[in-house]
mmJSON file of the N, C-alpha and C atoms, coordinates in Angstrom:
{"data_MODEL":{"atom_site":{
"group_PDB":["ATOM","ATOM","ATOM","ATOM","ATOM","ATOM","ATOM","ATOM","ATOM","ATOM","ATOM","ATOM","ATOM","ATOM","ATOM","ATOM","ATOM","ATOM","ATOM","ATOM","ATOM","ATOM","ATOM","ATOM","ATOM","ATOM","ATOM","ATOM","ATOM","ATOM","ATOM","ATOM","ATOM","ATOM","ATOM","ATOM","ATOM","ATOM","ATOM","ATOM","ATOM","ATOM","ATOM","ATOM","ATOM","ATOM","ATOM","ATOM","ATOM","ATOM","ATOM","ATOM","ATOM","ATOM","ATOM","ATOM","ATOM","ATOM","ATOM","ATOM","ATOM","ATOM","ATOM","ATOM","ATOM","ATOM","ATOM","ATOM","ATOM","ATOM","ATOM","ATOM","ATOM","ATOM","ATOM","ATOM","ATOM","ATOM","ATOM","ATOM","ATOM","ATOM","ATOM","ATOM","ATOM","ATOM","ATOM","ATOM","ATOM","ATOM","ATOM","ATOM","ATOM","ATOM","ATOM","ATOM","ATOM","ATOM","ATOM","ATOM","ATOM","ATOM","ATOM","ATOM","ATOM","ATOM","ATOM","ATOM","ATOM","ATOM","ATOM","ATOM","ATOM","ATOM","ATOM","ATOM","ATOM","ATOM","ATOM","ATOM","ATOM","ATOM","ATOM","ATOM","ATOM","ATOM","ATOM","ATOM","ATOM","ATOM","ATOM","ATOM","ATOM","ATOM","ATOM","ATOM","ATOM","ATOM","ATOM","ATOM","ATOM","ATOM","ATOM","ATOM","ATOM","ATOM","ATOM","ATOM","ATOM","ATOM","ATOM","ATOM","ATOM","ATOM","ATOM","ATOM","ATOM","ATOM","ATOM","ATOM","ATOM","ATOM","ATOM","ATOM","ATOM","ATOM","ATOM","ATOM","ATOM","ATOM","ATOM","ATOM","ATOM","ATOM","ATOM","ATOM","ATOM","ATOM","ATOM","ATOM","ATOM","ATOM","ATOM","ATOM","ATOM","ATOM","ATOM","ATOM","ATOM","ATOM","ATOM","ATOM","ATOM","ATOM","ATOM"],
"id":[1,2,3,4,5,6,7,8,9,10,11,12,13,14,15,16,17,18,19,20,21,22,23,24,25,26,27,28,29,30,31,32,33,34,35,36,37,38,39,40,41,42,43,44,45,46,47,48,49,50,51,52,53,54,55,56,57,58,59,60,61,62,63,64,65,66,67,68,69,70,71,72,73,74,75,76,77,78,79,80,81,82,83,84,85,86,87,88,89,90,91,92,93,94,95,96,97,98,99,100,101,102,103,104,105,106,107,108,109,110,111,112,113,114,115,116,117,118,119,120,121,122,123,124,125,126,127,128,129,130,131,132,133,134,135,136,137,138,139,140,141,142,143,144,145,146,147,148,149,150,151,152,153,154,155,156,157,158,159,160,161,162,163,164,165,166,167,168,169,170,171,172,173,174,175,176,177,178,179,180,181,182,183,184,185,186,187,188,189,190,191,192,193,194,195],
"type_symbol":["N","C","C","N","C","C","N","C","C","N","C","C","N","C","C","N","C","C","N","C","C","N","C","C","N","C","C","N","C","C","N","C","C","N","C","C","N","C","C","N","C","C","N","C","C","N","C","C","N","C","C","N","C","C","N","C","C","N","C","C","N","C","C","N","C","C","N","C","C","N","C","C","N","C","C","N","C","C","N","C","C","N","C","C","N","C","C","N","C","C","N","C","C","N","C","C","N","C","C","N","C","C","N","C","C","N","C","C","N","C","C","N","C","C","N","C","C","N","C","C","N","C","C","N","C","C","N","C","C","N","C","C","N","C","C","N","C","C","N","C","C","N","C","C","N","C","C","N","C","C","N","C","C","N","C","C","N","C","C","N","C","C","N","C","C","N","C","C","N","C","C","N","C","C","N","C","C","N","C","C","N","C","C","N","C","C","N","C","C","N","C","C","N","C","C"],
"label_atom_id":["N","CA","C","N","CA","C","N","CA","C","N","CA","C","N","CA","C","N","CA","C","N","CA","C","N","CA","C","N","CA","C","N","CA","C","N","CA","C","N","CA","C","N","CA","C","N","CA","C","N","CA","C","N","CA","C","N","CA","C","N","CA","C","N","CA","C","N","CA","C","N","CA","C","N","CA","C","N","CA","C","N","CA","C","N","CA","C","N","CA","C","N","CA","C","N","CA","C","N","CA","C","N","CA","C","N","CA","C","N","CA","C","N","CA","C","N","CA","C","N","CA","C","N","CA","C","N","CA","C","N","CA","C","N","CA","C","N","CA","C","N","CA","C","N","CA","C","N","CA","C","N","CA","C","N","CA","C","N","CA","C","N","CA","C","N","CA","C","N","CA","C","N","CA","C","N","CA","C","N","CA","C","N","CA","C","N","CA","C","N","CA","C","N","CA","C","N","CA","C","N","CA","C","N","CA","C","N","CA","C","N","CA","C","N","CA","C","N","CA","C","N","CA","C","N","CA","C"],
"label_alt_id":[null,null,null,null,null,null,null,null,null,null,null,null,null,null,null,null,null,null,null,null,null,null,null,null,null,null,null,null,null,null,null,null,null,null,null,null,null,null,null,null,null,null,null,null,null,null,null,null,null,null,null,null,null,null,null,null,null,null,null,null,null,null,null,null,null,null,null,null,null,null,null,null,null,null,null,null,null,null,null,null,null,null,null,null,null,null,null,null,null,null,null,null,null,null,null,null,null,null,null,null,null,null,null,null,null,null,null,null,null,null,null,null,null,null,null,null,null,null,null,null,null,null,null,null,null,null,null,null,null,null,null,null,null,null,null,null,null,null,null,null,null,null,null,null,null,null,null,null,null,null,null,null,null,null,null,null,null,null,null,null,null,null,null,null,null,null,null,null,null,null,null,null,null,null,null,null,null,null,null,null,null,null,null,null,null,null,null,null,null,null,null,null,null,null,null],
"label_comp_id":["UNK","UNK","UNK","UNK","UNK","UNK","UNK","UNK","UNK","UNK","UNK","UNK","UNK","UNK","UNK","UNK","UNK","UNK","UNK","UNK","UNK","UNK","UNK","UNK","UNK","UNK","UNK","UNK","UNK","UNK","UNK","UNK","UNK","UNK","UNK","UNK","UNK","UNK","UNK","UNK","UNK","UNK","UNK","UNK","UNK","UNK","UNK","UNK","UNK","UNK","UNK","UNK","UNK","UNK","UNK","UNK","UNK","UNK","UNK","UNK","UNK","UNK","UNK","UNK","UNK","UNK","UNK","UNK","UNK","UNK","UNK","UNK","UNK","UNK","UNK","UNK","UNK","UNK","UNK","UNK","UNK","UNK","UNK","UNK","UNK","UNK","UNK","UNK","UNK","UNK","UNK","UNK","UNK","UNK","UNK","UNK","UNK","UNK","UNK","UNK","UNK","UNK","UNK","UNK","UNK","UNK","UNK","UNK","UNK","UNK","UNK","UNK","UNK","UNK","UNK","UNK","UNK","UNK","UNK","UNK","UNK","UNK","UNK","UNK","UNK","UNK","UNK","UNK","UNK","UNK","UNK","UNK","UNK","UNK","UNK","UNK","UNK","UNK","UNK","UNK","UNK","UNK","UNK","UNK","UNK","UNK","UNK","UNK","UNK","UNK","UNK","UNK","UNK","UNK","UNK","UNK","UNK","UNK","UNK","UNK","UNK","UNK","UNK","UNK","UNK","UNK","UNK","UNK","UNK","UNK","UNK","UNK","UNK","UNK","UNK","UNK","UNK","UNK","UNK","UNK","UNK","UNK","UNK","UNK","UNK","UNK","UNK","UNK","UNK","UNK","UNK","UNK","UNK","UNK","UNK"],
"label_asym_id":["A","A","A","A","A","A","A","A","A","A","A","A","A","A","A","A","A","A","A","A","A","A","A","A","A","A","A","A","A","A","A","A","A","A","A","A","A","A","A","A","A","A","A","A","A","A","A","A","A","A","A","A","A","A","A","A","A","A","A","A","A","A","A","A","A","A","A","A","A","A","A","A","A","A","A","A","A","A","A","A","A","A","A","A","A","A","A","A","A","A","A","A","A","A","A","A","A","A","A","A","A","A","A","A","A","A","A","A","A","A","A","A","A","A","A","A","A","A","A","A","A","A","A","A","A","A","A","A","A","A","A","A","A","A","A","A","A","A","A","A","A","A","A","A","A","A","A","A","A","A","A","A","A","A","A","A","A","A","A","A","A","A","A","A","A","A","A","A","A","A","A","A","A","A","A","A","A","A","A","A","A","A","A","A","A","A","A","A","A","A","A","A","A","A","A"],
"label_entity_id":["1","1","1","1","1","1","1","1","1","1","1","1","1","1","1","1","1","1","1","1","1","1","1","1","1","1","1","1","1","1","1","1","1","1","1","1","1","1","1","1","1","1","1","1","1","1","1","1","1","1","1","1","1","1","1","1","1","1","1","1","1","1","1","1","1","1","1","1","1","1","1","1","1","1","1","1","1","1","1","1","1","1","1","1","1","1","1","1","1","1","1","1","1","1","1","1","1","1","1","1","1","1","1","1","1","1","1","1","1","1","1","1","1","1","1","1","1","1","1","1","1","1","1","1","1","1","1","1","1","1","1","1","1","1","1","1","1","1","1","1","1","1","1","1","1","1","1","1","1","1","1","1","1","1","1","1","1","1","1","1","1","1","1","1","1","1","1","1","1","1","1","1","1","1","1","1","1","1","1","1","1","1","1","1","1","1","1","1","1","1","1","1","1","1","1"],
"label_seq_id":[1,1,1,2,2,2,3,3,3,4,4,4,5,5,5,6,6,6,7,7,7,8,8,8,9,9,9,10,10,10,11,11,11,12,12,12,13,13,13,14,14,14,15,15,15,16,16,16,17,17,17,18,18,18,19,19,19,20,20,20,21,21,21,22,22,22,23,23,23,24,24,24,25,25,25,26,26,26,27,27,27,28,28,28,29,29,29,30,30,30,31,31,31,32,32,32,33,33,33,34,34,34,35,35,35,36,36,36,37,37,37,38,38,38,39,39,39,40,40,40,41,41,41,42,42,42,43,43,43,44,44,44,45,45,45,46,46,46,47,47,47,48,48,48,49,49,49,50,50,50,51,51,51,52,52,52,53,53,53,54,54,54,55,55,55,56,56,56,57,57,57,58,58,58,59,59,59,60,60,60,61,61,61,62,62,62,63,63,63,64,64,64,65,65,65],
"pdbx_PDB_ins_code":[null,null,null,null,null,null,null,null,null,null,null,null,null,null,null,null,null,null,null,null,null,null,null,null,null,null,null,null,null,null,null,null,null,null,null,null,null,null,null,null,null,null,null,null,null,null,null,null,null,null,null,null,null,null,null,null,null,null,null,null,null,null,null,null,null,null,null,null,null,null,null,null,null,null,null,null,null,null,null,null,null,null,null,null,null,null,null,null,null,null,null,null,null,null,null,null,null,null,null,null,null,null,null,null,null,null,null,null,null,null,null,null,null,null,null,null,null,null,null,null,null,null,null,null,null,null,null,null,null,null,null,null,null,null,null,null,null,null,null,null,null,null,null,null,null,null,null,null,null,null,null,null,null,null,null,null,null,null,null,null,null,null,null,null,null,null,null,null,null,null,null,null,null,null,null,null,null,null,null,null,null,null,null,null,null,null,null,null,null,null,null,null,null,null,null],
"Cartn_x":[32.947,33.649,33.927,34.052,34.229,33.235,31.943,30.892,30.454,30.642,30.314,31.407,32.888,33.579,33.436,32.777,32.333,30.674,30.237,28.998,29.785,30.369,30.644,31.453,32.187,32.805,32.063,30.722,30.025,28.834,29.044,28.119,28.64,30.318,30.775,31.278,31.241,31.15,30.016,28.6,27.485,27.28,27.519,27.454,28.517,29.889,30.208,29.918,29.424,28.724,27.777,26.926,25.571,26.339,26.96,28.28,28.3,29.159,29.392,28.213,26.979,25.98,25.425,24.711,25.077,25.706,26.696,27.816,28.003,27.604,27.84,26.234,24.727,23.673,23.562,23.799,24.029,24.869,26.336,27.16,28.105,28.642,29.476,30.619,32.056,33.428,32.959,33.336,32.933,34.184,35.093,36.49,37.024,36.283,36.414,35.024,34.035,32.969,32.815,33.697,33.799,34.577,35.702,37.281,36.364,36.063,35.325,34.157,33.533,32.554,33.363,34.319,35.154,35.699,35.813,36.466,35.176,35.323,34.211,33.715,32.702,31.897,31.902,32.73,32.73,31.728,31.89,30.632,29.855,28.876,27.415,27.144,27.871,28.102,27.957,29.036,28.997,27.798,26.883,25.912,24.841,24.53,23.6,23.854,24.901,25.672,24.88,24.925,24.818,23.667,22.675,21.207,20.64,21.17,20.661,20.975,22.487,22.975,22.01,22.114,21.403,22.375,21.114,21.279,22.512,23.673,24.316,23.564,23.538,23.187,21.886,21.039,19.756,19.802,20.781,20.992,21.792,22.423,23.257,22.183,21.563,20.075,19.346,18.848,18.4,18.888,19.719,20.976,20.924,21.239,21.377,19.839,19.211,17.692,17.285],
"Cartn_y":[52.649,51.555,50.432,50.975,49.846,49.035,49.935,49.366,48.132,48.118,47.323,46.186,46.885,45.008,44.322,45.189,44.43,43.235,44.152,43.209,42.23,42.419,41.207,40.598,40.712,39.46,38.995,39.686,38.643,37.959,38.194,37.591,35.873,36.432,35.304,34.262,34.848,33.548,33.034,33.413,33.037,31.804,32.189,31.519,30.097,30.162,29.028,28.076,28.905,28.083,27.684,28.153,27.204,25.858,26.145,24.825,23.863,24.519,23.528,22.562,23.755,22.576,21.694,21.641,20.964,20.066,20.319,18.825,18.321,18.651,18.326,16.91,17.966,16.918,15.94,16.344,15.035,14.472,14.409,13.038,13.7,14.922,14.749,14.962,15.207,16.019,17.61,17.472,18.749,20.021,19.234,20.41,20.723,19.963,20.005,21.34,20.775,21.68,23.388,23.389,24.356,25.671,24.778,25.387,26.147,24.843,25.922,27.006,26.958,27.787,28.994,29.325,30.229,31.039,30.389,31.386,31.981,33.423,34.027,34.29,34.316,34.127,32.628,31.613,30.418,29.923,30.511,29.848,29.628,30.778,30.267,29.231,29.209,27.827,26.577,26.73,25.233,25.015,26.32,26.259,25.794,26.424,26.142,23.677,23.76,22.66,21.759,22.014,21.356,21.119,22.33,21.999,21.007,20.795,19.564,18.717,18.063,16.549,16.272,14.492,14.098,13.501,13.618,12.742,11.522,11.531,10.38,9.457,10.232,9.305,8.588,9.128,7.855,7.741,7.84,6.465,5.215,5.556,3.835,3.482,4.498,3.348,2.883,3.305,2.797,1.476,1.676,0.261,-0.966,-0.765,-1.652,-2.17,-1.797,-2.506,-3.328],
"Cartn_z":[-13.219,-13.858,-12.848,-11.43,-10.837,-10.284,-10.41,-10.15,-11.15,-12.062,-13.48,-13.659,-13.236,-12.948,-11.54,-10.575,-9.321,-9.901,-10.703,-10.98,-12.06,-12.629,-13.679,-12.733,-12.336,-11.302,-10.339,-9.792,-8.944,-9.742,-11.286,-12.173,-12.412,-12.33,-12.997,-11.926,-10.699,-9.834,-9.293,-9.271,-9.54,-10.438,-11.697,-12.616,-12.117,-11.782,-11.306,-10.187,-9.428,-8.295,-8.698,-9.69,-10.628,-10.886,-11.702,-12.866,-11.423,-10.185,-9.196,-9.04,-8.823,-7.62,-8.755,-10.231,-11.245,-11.419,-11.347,-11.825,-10.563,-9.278,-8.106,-7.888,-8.52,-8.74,-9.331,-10.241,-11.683,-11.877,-11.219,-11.349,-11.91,-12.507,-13.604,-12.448,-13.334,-12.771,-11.803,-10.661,-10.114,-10.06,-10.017,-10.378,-12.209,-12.959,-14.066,-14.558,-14.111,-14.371,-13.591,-12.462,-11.488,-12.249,-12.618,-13.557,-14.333,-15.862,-16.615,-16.501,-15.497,-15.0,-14.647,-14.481,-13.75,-15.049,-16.14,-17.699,-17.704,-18.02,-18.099,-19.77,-20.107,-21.465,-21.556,-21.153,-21.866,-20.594,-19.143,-18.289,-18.418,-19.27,-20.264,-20.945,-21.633,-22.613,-21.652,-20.656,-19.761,-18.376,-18.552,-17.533,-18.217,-19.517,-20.501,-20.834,-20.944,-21.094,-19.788,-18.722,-17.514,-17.221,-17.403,-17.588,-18.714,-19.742,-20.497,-20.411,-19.286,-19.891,-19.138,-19.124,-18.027,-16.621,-15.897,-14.476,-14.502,-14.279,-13.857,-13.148,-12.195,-10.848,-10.819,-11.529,-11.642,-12.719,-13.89,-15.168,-14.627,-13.45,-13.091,-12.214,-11.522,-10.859,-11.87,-12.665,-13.969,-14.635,-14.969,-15.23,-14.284,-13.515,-11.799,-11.839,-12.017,-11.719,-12.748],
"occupancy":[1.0,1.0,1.0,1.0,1.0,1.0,1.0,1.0,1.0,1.0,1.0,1.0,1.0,1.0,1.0,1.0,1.0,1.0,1.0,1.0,1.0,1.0,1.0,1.0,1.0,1.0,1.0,1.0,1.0,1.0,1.0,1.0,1.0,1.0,1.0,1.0,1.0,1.0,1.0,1.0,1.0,1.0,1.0,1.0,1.0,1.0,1.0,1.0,1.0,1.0,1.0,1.0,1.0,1.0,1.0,1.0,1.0,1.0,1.0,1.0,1.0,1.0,1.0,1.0,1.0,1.0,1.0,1.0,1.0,1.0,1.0,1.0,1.0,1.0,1.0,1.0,1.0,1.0,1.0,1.0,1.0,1.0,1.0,1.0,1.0,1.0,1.0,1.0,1.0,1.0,1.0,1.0,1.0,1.0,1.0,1.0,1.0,1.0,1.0,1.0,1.0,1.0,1.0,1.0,1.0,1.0,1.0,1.0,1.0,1.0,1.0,1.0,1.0,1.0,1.0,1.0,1.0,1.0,1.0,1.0,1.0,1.0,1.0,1.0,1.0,1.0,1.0,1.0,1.0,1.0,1.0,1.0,1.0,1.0,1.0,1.0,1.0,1.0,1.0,1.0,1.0,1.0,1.0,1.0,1.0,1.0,1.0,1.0,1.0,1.0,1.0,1.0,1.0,1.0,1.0,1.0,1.0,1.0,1.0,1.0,1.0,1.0,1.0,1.0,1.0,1.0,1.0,1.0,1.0,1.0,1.0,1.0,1.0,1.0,1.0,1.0,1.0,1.0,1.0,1.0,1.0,1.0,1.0,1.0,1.0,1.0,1.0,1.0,1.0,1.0,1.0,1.0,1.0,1.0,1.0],
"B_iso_or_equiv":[0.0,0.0,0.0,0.0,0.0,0.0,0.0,0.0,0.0,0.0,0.0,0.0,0.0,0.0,0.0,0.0,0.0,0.0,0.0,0.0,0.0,0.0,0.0,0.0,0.0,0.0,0.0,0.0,0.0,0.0,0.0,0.0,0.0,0.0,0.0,0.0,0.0,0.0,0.0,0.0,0.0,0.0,0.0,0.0,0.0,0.0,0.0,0.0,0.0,0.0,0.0,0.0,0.0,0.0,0.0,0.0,0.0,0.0,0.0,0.0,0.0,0.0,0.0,0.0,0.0,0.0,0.0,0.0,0.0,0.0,0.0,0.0,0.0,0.0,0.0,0.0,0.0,0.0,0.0,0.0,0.0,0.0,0.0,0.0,0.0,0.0,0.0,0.0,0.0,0.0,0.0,0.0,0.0,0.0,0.0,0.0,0.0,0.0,0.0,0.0,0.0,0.0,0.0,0.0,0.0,0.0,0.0,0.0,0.0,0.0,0.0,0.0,0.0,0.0,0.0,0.0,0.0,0.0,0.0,0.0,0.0,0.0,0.0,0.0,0.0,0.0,0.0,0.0,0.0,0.0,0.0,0.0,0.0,0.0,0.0,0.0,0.0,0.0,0.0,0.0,0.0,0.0,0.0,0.0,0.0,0.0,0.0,0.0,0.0,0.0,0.0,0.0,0.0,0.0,0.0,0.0,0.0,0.0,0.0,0.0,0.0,0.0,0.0,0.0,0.0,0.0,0.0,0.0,0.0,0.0,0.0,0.0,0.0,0.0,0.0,0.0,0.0,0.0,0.0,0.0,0.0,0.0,0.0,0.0,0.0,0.0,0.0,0.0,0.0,0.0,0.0,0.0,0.0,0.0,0.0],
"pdbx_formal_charge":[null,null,null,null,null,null,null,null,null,null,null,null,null,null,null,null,null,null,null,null,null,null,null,null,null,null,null,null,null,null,null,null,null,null,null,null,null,null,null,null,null,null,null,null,null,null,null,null,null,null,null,null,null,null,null,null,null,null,null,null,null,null,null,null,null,null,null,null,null,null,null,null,null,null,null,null,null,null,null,null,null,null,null,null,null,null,null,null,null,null,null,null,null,null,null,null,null,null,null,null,null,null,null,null,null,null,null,null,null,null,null,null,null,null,null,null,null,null,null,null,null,null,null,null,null,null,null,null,null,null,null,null,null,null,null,null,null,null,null,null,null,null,null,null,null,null,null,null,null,null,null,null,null,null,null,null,null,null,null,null,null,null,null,null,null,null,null,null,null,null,null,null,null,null,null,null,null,null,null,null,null,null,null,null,null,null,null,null,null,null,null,null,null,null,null],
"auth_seq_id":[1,1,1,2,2,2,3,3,3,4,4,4,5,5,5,6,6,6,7,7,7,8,8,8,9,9,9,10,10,10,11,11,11,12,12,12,13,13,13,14,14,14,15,15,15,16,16,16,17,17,17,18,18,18,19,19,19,20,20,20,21,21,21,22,22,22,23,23,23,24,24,24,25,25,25,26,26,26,27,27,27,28,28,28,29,29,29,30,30,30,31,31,31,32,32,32,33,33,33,34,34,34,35,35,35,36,36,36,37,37,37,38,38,38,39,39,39,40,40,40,41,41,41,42,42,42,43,43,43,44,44,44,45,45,45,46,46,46,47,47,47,48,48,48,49,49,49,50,50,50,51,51,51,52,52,52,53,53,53,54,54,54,55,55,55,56,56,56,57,57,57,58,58,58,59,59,59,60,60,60,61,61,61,62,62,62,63,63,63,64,64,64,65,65,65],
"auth_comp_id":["UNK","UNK","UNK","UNK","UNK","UNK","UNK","UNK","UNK","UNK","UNK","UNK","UNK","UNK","UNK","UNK","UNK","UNK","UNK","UNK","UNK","UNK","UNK","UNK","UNK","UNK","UNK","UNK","UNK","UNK","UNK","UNK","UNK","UNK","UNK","UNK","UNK","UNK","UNK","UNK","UNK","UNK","UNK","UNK","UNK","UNK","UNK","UNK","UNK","UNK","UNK","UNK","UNK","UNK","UNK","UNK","UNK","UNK","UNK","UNK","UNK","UNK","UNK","UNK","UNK","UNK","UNK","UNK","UNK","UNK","UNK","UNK","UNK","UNK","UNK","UNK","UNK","UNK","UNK","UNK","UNK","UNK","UNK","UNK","UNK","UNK","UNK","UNK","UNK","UNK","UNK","UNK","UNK","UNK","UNK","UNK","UNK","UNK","UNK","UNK","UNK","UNK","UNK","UNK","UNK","UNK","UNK","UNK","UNK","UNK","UNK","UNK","UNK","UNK","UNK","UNK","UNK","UNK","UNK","UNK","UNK","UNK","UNK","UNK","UNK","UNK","UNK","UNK","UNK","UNK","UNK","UNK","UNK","UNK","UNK","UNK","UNK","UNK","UNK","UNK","UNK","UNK","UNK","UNK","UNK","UNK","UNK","UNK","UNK","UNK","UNK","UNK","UNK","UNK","UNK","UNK","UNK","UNK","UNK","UNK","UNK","UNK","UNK","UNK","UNK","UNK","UNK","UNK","UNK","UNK","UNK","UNK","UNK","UNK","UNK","UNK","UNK","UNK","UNK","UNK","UNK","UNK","UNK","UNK","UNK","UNK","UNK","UNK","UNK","UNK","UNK","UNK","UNK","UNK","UNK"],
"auth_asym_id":["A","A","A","A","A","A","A","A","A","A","A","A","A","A","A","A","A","A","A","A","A","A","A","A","A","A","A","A","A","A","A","A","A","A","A","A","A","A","A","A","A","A","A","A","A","A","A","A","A","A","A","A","A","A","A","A","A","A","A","A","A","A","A","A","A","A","A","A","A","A","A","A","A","A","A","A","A","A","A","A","A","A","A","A","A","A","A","A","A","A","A","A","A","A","A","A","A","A","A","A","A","A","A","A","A","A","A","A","A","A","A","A","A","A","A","A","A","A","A","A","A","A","A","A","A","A","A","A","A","A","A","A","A","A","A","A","A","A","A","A","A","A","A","A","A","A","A","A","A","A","A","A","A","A","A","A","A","A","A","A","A","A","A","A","A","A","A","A","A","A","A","A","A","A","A","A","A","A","A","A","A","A","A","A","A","A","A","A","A","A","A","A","A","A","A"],
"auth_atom_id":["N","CA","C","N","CA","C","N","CA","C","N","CA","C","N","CA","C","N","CA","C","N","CA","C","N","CA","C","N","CA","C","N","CA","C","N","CA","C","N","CA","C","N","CA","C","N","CA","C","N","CA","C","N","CA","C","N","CA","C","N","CA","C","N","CA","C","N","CA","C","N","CA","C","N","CA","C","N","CA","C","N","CA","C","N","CA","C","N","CA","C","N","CA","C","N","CA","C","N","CA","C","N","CA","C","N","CA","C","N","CA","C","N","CA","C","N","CA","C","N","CA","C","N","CA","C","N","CA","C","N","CA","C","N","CA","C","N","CA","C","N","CA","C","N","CA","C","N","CA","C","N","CA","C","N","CA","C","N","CA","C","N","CA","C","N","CA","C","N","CA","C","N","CA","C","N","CA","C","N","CA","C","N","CA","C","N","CA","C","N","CA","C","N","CA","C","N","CA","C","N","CA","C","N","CA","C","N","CA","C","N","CA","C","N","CA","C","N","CA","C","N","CA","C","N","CA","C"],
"pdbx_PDB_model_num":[1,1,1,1,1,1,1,1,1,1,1,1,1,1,1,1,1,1,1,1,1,1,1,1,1,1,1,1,1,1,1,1,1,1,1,1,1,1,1,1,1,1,1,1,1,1,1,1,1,1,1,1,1,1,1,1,1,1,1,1,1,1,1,1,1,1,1,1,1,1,1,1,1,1,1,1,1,1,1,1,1,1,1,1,1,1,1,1,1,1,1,1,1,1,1,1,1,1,1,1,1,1,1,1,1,1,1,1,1,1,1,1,1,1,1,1,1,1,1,1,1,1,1,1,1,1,1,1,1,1,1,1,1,1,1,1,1,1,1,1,1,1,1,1,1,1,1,1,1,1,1,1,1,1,1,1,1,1,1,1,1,1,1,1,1,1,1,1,1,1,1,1,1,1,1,1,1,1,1,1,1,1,1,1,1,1,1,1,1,1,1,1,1,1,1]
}}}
């Protein structure tokens, strides 16, 4: 048993350090996206979430030009 909440807890901070480097690439909130990455079941949702928005950071280069 403890083997199985050692893996789900190093599942679920995995999963937030995904959320981090994500919202850390693409522009978004990085302590907003970090947080929710950290509720566990709802991390999926916001990792799945992170892989589709888009790029901040080269839509205002986009803009600017």
């Amino acid at each position: 048993m403890l083997s199985l909440s050692l893996f789900l807890l190093l599942a679920n901070l995995l999963i937030a350090y995904q959320c981090y480097r994500y919202a850390n690439t693409k522009g978004y909130p990085v302590k907003l996206f970090t947080g929710l990455g950290l509720l566990p079941y709802f991390n999926l949702v916001v990792w799945v979430y992170l892989l589709f928005l888009p790029n901040l950071t080269t839509a205002k280069n986009i803009e600017q030009a």
